[in-house]
C-alpha positions in Angstrom: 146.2 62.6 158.7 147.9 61.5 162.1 151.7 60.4 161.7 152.6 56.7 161.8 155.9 56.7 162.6 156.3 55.0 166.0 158.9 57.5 167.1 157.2 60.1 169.6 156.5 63.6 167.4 157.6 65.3 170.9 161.4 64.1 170.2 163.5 66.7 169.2 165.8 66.2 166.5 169.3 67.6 167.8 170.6 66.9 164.5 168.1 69.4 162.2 169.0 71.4 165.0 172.6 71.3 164.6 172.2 71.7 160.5 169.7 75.1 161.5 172.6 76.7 163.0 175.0 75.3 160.8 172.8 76.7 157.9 172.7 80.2 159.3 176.9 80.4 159.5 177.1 79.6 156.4 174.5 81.9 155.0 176.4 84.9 156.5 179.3 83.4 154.4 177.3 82.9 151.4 176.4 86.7 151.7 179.8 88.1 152.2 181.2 86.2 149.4 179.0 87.7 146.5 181.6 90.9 147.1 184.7 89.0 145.9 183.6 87.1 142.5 185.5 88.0 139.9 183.1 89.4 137.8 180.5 92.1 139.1 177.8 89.9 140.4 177.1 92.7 143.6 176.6 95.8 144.7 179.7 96.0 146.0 182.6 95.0 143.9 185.8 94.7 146.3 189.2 95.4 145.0 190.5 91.7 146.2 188.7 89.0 144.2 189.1 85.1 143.4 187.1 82.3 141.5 187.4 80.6 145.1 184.4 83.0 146.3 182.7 81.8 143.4 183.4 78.5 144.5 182.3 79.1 148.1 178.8 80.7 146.8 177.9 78.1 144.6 178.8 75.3 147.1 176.5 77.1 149.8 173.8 77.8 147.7 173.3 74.6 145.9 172.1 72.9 149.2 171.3 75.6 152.1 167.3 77.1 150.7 166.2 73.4 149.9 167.6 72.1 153.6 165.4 74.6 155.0 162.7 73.8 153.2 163.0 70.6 153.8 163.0 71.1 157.6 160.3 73.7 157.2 157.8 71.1 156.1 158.8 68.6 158.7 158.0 71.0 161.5 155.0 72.0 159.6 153.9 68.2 159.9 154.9 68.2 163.4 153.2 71.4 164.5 149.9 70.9 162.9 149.4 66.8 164.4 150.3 68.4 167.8 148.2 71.7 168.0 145.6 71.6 165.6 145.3 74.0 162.1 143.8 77.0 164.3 146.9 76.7 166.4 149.1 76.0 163.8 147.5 78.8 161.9 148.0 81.2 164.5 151.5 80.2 165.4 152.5 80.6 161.7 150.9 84.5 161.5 152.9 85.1 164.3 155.9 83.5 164.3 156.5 84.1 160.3 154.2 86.7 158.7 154.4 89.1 161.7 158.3 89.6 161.3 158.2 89.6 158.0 155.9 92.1 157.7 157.7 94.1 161.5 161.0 93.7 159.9 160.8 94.4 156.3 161.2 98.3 156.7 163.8 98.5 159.1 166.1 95.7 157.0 164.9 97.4 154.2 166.9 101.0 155.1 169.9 99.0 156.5 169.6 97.9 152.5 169.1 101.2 151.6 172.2 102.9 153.8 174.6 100.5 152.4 173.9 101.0 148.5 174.3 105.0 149.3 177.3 104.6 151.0 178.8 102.6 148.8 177.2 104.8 146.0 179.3 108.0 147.7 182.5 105.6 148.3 182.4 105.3 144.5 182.2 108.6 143.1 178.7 107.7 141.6 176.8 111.1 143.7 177.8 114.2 141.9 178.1 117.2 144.8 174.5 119.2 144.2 173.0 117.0 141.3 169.6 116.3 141.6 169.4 112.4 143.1 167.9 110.1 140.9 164.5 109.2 140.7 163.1 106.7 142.7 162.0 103.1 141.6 158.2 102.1 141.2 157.3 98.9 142.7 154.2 96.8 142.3 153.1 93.3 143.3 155.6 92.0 140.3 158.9 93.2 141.5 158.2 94.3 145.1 161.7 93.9 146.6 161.7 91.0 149.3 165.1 91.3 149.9 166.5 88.0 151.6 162.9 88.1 153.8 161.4 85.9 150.6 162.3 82.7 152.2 159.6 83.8 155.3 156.8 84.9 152.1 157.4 81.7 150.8 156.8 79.7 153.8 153.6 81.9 154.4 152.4 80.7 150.2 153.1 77.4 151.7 151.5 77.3 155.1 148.3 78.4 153.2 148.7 75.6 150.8 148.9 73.1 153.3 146.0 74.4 155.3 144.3 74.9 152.5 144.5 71.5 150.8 144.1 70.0 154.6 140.6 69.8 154.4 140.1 67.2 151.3 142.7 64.8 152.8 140.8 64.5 156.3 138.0 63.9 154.2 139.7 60.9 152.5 141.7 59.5 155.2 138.7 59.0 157.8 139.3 55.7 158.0 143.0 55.9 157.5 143.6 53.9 154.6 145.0 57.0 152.5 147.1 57.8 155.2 148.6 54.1 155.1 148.8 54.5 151.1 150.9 58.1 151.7 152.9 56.9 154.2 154.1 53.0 151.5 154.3 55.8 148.9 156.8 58.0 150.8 158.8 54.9 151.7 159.1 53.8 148.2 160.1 57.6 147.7 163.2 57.6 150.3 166.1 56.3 149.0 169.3 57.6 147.1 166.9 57.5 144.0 165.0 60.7 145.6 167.3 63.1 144.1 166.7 61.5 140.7 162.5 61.4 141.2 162.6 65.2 142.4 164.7 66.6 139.8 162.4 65.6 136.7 159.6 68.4 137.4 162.8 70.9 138.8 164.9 70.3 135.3 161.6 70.8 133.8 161.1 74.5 135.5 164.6 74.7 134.3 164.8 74.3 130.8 161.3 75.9 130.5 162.7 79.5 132.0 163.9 81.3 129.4 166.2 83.5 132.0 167.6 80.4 134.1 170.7 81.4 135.4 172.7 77.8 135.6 175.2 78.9 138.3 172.1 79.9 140.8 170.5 76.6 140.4 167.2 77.5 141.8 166.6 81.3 140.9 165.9 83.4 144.3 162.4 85.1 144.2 163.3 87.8 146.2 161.1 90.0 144.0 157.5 90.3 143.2 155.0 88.5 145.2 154.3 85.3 143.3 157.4 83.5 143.2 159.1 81.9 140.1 158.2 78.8 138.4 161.2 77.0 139.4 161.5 78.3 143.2 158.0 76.8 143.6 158.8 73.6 142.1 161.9 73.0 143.7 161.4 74.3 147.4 157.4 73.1 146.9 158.9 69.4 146.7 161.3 70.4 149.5 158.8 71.2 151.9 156.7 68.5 151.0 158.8 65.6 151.6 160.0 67.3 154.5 156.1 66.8 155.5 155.7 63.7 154.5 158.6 62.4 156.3 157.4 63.8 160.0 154.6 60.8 159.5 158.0 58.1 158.8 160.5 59.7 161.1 161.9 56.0 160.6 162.8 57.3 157.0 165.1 59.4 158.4 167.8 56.7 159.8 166.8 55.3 156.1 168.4 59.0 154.5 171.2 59.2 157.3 172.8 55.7 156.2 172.8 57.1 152.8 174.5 59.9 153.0 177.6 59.4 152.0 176.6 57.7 148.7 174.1 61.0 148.8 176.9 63.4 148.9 179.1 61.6 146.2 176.0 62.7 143.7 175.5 65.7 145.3 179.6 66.4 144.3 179.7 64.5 141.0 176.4 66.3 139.6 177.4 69.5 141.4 180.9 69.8 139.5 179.1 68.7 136.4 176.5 71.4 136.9 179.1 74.5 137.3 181.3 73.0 133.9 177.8 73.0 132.2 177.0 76.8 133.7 180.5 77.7 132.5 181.6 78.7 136.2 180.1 81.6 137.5 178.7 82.9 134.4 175.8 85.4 135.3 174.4 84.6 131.0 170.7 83.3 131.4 170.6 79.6 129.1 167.1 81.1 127.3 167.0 78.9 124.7 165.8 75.1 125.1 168.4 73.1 124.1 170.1 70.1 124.4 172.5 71.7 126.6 170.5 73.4 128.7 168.2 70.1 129.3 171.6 68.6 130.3 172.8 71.5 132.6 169.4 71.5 134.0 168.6 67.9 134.8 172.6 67.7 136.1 171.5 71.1 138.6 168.2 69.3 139.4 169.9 66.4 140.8 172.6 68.0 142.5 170.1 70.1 144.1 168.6 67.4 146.0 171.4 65.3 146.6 173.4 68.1 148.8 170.2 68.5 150.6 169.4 65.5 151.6 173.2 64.6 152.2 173.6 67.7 154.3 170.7 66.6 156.2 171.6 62.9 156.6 175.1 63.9 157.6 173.8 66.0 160.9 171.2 63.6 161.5 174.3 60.6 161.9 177.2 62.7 163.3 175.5 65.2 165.3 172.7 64.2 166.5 173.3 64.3 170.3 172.4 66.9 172.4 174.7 70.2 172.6 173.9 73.4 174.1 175.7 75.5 171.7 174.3 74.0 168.1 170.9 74.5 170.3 171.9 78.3 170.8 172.9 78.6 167.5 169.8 77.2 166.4 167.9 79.3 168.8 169.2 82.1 167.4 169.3 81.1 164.0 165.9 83.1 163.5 167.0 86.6 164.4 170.5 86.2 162.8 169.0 85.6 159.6 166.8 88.8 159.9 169.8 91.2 160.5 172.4 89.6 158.8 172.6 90.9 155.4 172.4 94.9 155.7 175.0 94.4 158.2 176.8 92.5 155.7 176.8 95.0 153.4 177.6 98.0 155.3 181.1 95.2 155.9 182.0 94.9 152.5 181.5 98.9 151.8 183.8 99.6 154.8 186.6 96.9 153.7 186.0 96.9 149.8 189.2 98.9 149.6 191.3 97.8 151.9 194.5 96.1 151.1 194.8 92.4 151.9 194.1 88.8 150.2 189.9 88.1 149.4 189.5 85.1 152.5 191.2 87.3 154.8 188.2 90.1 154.6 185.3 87.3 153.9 187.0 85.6 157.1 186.3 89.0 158.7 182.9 90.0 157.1 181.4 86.6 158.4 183.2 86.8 161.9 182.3 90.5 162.5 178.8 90.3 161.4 178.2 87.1 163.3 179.7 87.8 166.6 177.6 91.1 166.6 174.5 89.7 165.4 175.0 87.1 168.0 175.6 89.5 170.9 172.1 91.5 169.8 170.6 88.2 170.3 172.0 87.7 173.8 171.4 91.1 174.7 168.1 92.6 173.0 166.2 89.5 172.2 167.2 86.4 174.0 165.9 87.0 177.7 162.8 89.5 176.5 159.2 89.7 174.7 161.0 89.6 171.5 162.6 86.3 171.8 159.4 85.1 172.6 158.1 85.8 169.7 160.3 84.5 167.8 161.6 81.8 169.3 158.2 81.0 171.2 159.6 80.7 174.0 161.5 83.0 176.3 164.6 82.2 177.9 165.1 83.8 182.0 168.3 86.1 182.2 169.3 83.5 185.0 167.9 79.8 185.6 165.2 79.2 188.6 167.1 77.9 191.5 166.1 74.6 192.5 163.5 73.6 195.3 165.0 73.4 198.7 165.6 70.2 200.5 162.5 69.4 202.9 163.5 68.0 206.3 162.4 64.7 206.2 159.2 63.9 208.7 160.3 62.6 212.3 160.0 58.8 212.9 
């Protein structure tokens, strides 16, 4: 299917640029926050704790996964109408699969080093006792760690290649394209949140260990990922897919984004009093409640994305050079961030001072350093490159000199 939209697919959108980077800040701050909940919701349990981390977590995570999605499937539109599903294909393996598959190990013993350190900070390793046994993994709870997100974009770059082939068939003559493309517009609108939630609240109330105050569970174990996690970043990523063929839709979500994020808050607030805060108790039983808190989650879910994504698309949506080196490094940021993370709130958890003060510090200290690996080990060589796909000079070409200009 070829897009329709009559904005060039070769423009680059500063402002899902700007929310990329803005995404990967706050996702170091999501991270570092889990230490400070009032209740033990983390490894690491610091001494200094507040309902305002609790707060700052559920804020973060209500919107940040689906954003991405939703970006995800516009570039995955994008990508495919400009290079073809070999290309595309290819690029993908690369680009996603290969560092998932480069980086797993070594994030995977940063993990590792944090949870014995802070397992010796704690008194929990008796000098001489025999350590304990180690865990058996299979395909069911194979630990992804936070690298899920690129195994679910590699579920859903098959999918799309996969179910490719039957819509070429059918749009030949591009009258199903035409059909997709009045369906999506009748889609767009601040109903979306509302039409997208029914089959989310459905995964909902249908899991019997939904966690309310997660909204959409994490799979960051086992292979085949939730029910609901499918659902909900599924639709993501397809209307993020769907909208690369209306990038007109777009100026259509921007203008409502204020009315967006006044359901995104109103449904948001009503969803944590229905989890009961930052209660960690699974809602297993189908109830009237639970319907409630779920369809209330649902909704809230959708409304933050697609307000945080109409919000940078109206405000920021000019060119910058730092949102696009934040969103240049975004990538390799979120690969390193959370074992460095960790390791932070093992080496502050008992340190005296107020809870924002040391999650101020955590997200400053991890950031600045996982930004100055970037510069330094991945910007300007191979590994940028494959990354990024493309691979930035340590200093810019010098411009063509002047030629004299040809005697009269």
């Amino acid at each position: 299917m070829q897009t329709s939209t009559t904005t060039e697919i070769s423009d680059r959108l500063h402002g899902l640029d700007a929310l990329r980077g803005g995404a990967l800040l706050l996702g170091v701050l999501l991270h570092a926050s889990l230490a400070f909940f009032p209740q033990q919701t983390w490894i690491v349990h610091d001494e200094s704790r507040s309902i305002g981390a609790a707060v700052i977590f559920y804020a973060i995570h209500l919107f940040r996964m689906t954003a991405f999605f939703l970006m995800a499937g516009l570039f995955a539109h994008m990508m495919l109408a400009r290079k073809g599903w070999w290309s595309f294909a290819r690029d993908r393996a690369s680009r996603i699969a290969g560092p998932l598959a480069a980086f797993w190990t070594p994030v995977m013993a940063g993990i590792i080093t944090a949870l014995v350190w802070n397992a010796h900070v704690q008194g929990w390793v008796t000098p001489g006792a025999p350590p304990p046994p180690s865990p058996t993994y299979d395909w069911t709870n194979f630990p992804l760690t936070h690298l899920w997100f690129l195994w679910v974009l590699v579920i859903f770059y098959a999918a799309t290649l996969i179910l490719r082939a039957p819509f070429a068939m059918l749009d030949r003559g591009g009258a199903w394209g035409r059909v997709v493309d009045r369906l999506t517009g009748a889609l767009v609108g601040p109903w979306t949140p509302v039409v997208l939630a029914v089959p989310l609240a459905l995964a909902f109330w249908l899991d019997p260990t939904w966690v309310a105050f997660f909204a959409v569970p994490t799979p960051d174990e086992g292979l085949v990922p939730n029910a609901a996690a499918l659902t909900g970043f599924g639709l993501a990523f397809g209307l993020g897919f769907l909208l690369d063929r209306r990038r007109d839709l777009l100026d259509r979500i921007a203008a409502w984004s204020p009315l967006l994020l006044a359901m995104a808050v109103g449904m948001g607030v009503a969803g944590w009093y229905l989890a009961g805060g930052p209660s960690l108790e699974p809602m297993a039983e189908p109830t009237l409640d639970k319907a409630v808190a779920a369809w209330s989650t649902a909704v809230a879910v959708y409304a933050s994305a697609l307000a945080a994504t109409g919000l940078f698309l109206r405000f920021l949506s000019g060119r910058s050079a730092i949102r696009r080196y934040l969103a240049d490094a975004s990538y390799w940021v979120y690969i390193v961030h959370l074992p460095l993370v960790m390791l932070a709130q093992v080496w502050v958890q008992d340190w005296a001072g107020p809870w924002w003060v040391k999650l101020a510090g955590i997200t400053l200290g991890v950031l600045a350093l996982s930004l100055a690996t970037y510069e330094l080990a991945v910007r300007h060589t191979p590994l940028g490159k494959w990354l990024n796909g493309r691979r930035v000079p340590w200093r810019k070409p010098r411009p063509p000199a002047a030629q004299p200009l040809p005697a009269e």
